[in-house]
N, C-alpha and C positions, 0 to 999 in steps of 0.2 A: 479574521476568525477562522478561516478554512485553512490558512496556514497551519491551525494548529489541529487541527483534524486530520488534515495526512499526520501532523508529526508523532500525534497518539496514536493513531493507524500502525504510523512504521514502527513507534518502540511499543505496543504491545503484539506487535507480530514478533518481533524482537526478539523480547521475554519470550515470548511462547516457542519459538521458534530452539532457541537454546536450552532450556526445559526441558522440552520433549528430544530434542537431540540426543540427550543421555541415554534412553529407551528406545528410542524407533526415528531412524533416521528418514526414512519413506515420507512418515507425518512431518517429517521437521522441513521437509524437502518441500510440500506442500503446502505448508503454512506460510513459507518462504515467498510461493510460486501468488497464494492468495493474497500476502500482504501487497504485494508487488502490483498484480493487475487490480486490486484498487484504487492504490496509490496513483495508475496508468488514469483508469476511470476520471478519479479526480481532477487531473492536470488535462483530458480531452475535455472535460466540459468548458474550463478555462481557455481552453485555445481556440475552440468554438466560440467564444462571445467575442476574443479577439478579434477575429475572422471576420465576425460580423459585423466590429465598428470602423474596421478597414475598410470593406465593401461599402 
């Protein structure tokens, strides 16, 4: 199920990201930047429970 929460994560940063690109690349740059350190977010929680049933 979280699978598919980054993948709507990454395709509506996407969309948004190409959208605003036409008008203001700055925000488009940004949106890019945010969808990204989500997407980061997401995958350290996972690697954290990993870790944990290693130990």
């Amino acid at each position: 199920m979280e699978i598919l929460q980054v993948v709507g994560v990454g395709l509506i940063g996407t969309v948004l990201a190409v959208f605003v690109k036409e008008r203001n690349k700055e925000v488009a740059v940004l949106i890019s930047l945010t969808t990204g350190i989500i997407i980061f977010i997401f995958t350290l929680s996972k690697v954290g429970s990993i870790i944990n049933v290693l130990n």
